[in-house]
SEPA-587334 format. One record per residue (C-alpha): residue number from 1; x, y, z negated. Coordinates in steps of 0.5 Angstrom, whole numbers. Layout:
(node NUM; (X; Y; Z))
...
//
This chain:
(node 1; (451; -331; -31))
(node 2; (451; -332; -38))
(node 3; (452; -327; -43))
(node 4; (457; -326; -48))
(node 5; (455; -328; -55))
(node 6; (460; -324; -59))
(node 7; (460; -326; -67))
(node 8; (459; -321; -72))
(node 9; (463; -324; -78))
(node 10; (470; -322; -76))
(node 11; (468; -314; -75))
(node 12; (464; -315; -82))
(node 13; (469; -317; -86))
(node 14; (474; -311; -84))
(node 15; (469; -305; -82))
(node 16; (470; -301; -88))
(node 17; (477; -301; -88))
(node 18; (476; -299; -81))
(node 19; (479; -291; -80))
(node 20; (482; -287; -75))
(node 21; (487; -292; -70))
(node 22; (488; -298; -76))
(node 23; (486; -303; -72))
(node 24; (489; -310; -71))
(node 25; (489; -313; -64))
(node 26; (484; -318; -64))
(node 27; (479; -312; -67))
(node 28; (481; -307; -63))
(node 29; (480; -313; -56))
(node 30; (474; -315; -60))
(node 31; (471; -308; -60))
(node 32; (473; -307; -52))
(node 33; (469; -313; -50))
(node 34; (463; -310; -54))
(node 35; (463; -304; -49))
(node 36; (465; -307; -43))
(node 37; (460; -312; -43))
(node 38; (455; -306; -44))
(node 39; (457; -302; -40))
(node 40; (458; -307; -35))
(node 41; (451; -311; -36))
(node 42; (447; -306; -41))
(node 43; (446; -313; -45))
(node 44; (449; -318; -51))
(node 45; (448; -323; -54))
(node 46; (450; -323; -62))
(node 47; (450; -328; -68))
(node 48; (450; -325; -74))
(node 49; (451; -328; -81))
(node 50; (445; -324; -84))
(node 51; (440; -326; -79))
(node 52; (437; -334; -80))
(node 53; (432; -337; -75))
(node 54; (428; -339; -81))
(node 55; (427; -331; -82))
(node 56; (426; -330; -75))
(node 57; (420; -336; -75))
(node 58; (417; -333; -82))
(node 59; (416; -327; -78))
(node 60; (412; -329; -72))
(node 61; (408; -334; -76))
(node 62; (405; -328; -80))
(node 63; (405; -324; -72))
(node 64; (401; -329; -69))
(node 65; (396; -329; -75))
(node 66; (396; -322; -74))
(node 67; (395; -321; -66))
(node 68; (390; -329; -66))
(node 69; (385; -323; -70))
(node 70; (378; -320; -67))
(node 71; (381; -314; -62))
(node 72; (376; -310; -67))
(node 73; (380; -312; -72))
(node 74; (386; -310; -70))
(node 75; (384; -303; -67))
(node 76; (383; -301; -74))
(node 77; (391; -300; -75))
(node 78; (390; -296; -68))
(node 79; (394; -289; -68))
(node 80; (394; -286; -62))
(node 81; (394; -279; -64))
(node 82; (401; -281; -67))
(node 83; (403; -282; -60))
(node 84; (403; -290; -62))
(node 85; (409; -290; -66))
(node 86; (406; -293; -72))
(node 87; (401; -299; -72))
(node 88; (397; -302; -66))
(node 89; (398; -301; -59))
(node 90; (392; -305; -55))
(node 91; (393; -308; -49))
(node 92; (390; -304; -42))
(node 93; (395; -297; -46))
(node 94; (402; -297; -44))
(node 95; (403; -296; -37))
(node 96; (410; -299; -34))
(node 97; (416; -294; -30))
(node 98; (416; -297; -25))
(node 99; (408; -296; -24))
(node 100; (409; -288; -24))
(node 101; (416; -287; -22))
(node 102; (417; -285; -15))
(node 103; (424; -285; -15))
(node 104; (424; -292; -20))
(node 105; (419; -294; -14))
(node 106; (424; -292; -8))
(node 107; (430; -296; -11))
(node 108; (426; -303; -13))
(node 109; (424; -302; -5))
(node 110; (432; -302; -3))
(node 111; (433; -308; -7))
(node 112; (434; -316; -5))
(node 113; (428; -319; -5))
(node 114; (430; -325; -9))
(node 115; (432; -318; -14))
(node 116; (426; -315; -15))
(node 117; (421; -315; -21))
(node 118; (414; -317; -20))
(node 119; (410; -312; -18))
(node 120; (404; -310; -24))
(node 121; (397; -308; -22))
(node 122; (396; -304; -28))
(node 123; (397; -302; -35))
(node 124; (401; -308; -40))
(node 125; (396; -313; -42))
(node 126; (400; -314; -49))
(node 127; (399; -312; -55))
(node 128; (404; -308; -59))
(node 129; (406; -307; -66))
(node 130; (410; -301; -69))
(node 131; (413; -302; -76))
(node 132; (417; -297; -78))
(node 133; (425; -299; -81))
(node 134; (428; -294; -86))
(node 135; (427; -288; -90))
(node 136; (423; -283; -86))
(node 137; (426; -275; -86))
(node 138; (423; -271; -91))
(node 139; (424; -265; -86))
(node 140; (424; -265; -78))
(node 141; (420; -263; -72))
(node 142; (417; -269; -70))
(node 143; (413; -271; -76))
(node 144; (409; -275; -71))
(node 145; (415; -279; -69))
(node 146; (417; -281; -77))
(node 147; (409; -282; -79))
(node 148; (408; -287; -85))
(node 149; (406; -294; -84))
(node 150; (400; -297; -83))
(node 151; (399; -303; -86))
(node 152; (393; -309; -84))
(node 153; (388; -311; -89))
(node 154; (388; -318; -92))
(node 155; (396; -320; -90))
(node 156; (399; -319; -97))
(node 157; (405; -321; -94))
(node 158; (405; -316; -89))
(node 159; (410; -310; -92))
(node 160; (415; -315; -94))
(node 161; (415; -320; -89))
(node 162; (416; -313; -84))
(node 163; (421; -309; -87))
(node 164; (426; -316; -90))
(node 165; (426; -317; -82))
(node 166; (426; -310; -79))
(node 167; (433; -309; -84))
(node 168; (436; -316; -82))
(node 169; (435; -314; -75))
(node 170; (437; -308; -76))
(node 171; (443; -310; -79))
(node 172; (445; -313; -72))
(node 173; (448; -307; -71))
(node 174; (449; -304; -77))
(node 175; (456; -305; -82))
(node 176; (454; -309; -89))
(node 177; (455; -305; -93))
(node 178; (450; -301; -98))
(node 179; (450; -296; -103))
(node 180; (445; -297; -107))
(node 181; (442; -296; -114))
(node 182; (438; -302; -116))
(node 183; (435; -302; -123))
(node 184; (431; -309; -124))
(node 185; (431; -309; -131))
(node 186; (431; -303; -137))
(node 187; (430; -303; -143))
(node 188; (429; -297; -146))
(node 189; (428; -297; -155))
(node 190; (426; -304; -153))
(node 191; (420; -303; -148))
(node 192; (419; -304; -141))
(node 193; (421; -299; -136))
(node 194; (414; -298; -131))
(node 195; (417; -295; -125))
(node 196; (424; -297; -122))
(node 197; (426; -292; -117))
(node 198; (431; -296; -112))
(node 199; (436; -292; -107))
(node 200; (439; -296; -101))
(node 201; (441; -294; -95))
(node 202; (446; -298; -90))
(node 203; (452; -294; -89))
(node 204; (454; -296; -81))
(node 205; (452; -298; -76))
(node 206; (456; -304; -73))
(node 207; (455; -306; -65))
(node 208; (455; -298; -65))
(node 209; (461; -298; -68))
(node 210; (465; -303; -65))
(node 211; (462; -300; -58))
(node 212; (465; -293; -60))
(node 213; (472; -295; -61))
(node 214; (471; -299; -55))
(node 215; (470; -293; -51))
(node 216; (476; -290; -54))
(node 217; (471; -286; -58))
(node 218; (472; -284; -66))
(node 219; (468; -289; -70))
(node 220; (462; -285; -72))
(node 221; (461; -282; -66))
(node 222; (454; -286; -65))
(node 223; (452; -288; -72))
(node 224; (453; -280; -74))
(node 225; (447; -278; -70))
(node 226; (444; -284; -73))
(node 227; (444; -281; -79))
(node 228; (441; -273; -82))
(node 229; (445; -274; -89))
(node 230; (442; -270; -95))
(node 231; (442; -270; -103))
(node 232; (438; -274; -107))
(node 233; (436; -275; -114))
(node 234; (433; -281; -116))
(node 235; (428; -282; -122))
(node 236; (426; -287; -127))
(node 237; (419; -286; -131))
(node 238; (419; -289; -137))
(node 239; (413; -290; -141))
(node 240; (411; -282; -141))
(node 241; (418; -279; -139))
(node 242; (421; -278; -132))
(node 243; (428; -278; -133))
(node 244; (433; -276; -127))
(node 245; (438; -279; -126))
(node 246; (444; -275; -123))
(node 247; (448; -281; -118))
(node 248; (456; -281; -117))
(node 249; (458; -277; -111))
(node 250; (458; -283; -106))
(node 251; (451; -285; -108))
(node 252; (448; -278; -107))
(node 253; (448; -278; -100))
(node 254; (441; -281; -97))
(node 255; (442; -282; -89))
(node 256; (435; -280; -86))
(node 257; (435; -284; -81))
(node 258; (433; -284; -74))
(node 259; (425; -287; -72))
(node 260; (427; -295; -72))
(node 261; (422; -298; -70))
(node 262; (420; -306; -71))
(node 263; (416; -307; -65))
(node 264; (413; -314; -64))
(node 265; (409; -314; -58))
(node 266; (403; -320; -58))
(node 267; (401; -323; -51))
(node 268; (395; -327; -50))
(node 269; (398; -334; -46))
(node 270; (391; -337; -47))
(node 271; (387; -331; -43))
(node 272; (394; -329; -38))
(node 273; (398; -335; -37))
(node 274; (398; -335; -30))
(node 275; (404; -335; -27))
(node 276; (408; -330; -24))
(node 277; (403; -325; -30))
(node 278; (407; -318; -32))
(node 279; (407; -317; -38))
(node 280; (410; -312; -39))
(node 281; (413; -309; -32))
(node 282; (420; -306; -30))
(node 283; (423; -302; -36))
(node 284; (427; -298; -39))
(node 285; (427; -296; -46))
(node 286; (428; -290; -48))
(node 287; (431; -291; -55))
(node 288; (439; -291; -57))
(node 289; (439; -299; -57))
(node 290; (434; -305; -56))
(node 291; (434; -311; -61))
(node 292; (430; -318; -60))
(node 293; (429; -324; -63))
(node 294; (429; -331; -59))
(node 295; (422; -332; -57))
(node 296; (418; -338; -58))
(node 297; (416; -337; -50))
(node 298; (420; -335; -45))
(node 299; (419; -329; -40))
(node 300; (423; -324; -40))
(node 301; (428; -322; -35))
(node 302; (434; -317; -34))
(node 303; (437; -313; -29))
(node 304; (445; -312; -30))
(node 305; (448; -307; -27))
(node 306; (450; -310; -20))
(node 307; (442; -311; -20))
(node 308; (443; -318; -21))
(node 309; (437; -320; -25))
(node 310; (437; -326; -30))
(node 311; (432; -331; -34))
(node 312; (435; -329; -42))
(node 313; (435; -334; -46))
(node 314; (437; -333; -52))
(node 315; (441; -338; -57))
(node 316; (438; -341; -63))
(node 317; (442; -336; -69))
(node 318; (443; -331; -64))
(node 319; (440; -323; -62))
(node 320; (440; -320; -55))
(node 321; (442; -312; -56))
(node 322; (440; -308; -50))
(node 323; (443; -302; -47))
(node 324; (437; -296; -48))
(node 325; (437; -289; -45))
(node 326; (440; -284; -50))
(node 327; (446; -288; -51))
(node 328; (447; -287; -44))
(node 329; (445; -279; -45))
(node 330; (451; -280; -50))
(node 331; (456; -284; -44))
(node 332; (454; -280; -39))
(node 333; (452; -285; -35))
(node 334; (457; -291; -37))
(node 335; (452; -294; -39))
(node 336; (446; -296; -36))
(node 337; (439; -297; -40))
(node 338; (437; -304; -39))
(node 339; (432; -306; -34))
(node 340; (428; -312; -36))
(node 341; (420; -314; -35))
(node 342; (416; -319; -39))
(node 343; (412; -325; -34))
(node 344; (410; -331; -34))
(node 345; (415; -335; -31))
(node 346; (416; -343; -30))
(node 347; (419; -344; -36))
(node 348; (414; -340; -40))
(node 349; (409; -345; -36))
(node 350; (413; -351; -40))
(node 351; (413; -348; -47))
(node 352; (405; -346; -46))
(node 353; (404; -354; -44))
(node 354; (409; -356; -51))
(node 355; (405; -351; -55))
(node 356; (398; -355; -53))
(node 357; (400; -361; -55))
(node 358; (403; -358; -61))
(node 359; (397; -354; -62))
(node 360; (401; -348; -64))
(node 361; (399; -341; -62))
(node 362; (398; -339; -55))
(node 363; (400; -332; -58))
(node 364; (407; -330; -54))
(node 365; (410; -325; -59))
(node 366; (417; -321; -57))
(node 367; (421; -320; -65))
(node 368; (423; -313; -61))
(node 369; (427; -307; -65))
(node 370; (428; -301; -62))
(node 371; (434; -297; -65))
(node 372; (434; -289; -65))
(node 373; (438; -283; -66))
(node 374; (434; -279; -71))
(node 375; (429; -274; -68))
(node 376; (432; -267; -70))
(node 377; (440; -270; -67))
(node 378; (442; -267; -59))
(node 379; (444; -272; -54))
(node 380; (449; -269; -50))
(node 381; (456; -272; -47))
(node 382; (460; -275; -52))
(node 383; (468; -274; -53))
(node 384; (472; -275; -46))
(node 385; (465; -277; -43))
(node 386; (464; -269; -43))
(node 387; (469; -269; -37))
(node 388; (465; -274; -32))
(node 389; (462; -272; -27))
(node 390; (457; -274; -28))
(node 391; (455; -271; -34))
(node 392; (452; -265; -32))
(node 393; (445; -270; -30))
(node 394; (445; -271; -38))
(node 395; (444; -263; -41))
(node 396; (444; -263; -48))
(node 397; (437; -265; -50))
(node 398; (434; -266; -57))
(node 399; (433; -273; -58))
(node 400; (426; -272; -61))
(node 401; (424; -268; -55))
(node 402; (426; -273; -50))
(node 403; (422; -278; -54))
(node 404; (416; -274; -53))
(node 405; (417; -273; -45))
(node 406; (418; -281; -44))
(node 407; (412; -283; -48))
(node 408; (408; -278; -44))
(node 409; (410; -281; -37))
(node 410; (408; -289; -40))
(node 411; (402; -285; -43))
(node 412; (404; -286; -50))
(node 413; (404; -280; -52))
(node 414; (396; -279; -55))
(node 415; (392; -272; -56))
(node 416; (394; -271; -64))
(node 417; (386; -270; -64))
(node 418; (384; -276; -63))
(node 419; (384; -282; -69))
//
């Protein structure tokens, strides 16, 4: 089966004169394919004019680097007592569900054979990097899940390379739209301004949206719980003077958004790239939506709701959106969190022998995001998917807690002494 690829051009043009039912036919058909297709596949395939596969090969030329150095090296930028939520997460840590999950494990016994994932032997042999995206809360509960950056020694270009990424992707499902104050040049009595203080905040998220006018849902029913929205002032030091600016009413509200996360994951194809190696064993994640990149080697595979499974490949220009579990909390149910696995395939096996004789890296890295709800947001049933009955399996949850208890099951959940 080949998945939908839905372009986003049309829907981006449109979106901010979007509101209550004002919507033409073919939005309103576009819209309902969105939903549709996640609900019946958990995964799609999108082409966004923003994101370029230039800007996708600078961001994993500078990911090989990164993952190629000493293993010492990279256990600097290793966080554990923040949960793994930023910086490194070595390979041999993170354990795969469906290793530990006796009900996970009943169900994958239950499936054809030609339909079942391989079978890990242990922990995930990958690495993993965790960048957050966006502005961090200046007040929640989860402190550990909204941390500050770490950033690797001896790559100048780590910060802008990550976040120019990170934001492109996560415009994937967001509208374009920005409220920002930008101040590039000021001159005041001549002299130049030391400081520039820049507030810029996406104001929608556009797959979000989209799939909660295909569901019959108002438009911000996701992207709302996305956001904690409070009131900023922004500041310019000049010379030996802070003035404060007081910004006009629509640019007053900052969105503290949920723990995005960019979250490329380096695979050693030199060390383990026999056939049939699992990288990253039968998963959901537990995040609102998944975003990934095209890879420069094959290997992951998802599950469709029917528990047919499927090679991904994804096209030159385009992003796959995967279907994670709190937008199932939300659906009750309507949609499924994707299932997927990450091994080394045949195909991988032919990208492996090109890259040898390319003498390119052997390093497989995944351009991952997850997309969160905010941490202090409650999952819950949202409109008429209330009345399901099936909504009574997803009680309302905080989102921050539900983290909390997925990251302990997958043995992400370090003790907040260690460091």
């Amino acid at each position: 089966m080949e998945l939908p690829v839905i372009d986003l051009a049309q829907y981006l043009q449109i979106s901010d004169r979007i509101s209550g039912g004002n919507l033409d036919p073919q939005t309103k058909a576009l819209c309902s394919e969105v939903s549709q297709t996640l609900s019946e596949t958990g995964a799609l395939l999108v082409k966004d004019p923003r994101c370029s596969a230039e800007d996708n090969d600078r961001f994993i030329d500078m990911m090989e680097n990164y993952f190629g150095m000493p293993d010492k090296f990279k256990r600097l930028q290793e966080r554990p007592h923040l949960h793994y939520q930023v910086g490194v997460t070595p390979e041999g840590v993170e354990v795969p569900r469906s290793l530990v999950d006796e009900e996970m494990k009943e169900k994958l016994r239950a499936m054809p054979k030609e339909c079942q994932p391989l079978t890990p032997t242990g922990p995930d042999p990958k690495w993993r990097y965790m960048w957050r995206v966006g502005p961090r809360p200046s007040n929640t509960r989860f402190q550990e899940l909204n941390s500050e950056p770490v950033i690797p020694e001896g790559f100048p270009e780590w910060k802008d390379t990550m976040d120019s990424w990170g934001y492109k992707m996560i415009a994937a499902v967001e509208v374009g739209q920005q409220y920002c104050l930008s101040v590039a040049c000021l001159l005041v009595l001549g002299m130049r301004v030391f400081c520039v203080t820049c507030v810029a905040n996406f104001s929608t998220q556009a797959v979000a949206e989209m799939a909660a006018i295909g569901f019959g849902l108002p438009k911000d029913a996701f992207t709302s719980l996305m956001k904690q929205v409070k009131t900023v002032a922004c500041g310019i030091l000049c010379l030996d003077i802070f003035i404060q600016i007081s910004l006009c009413a629509p640019l007053r509200s900052k969105a503290n958004e949920g723990p995005h996360l960019l979250a490329p994951t380096g695979s050693d194809l030199q060390r383990y790239g026999k056939e049939d190696t699992v990288f990253a064993g039968y998963h959901y994640d537990l995040n609102f939506l998944t975003i990934h990149g095209r890879s420069r080697f094959p290997g992951l595979s998802i599950w469709l709701r029917n528990g047919q499974k499927v090679e991904v490949k994804v096209p030159v220009g385009c992003l796959l959106i995967q279907t994670g579990k709190q937008i199932e909390w939300l659906t009750a149910g309507e949609c499924i969190a994707g299932m997927h696995e990450v091994v080394v395939s045949n195909r991988t096996s032919d990208a492996i022998k090109a890259a040898l004789q390319q003498n390119r890296s052997l390093w497989r890295v995944s351009s991952t995001l997850f997309a969160h709800i905010a941490s202090d947001a409650v999952l819950k049933s949202l409109g008429h998917f209330a009345e399901s009955p099936l909504a009574s399996k997803y009680p309302p949850t905080c989102a921050g807690e539900f983290v909390e208890q997925e990251l302990a099951v997958i043995n992400l959940k370090g003790n907040k002494g260690e460091h």
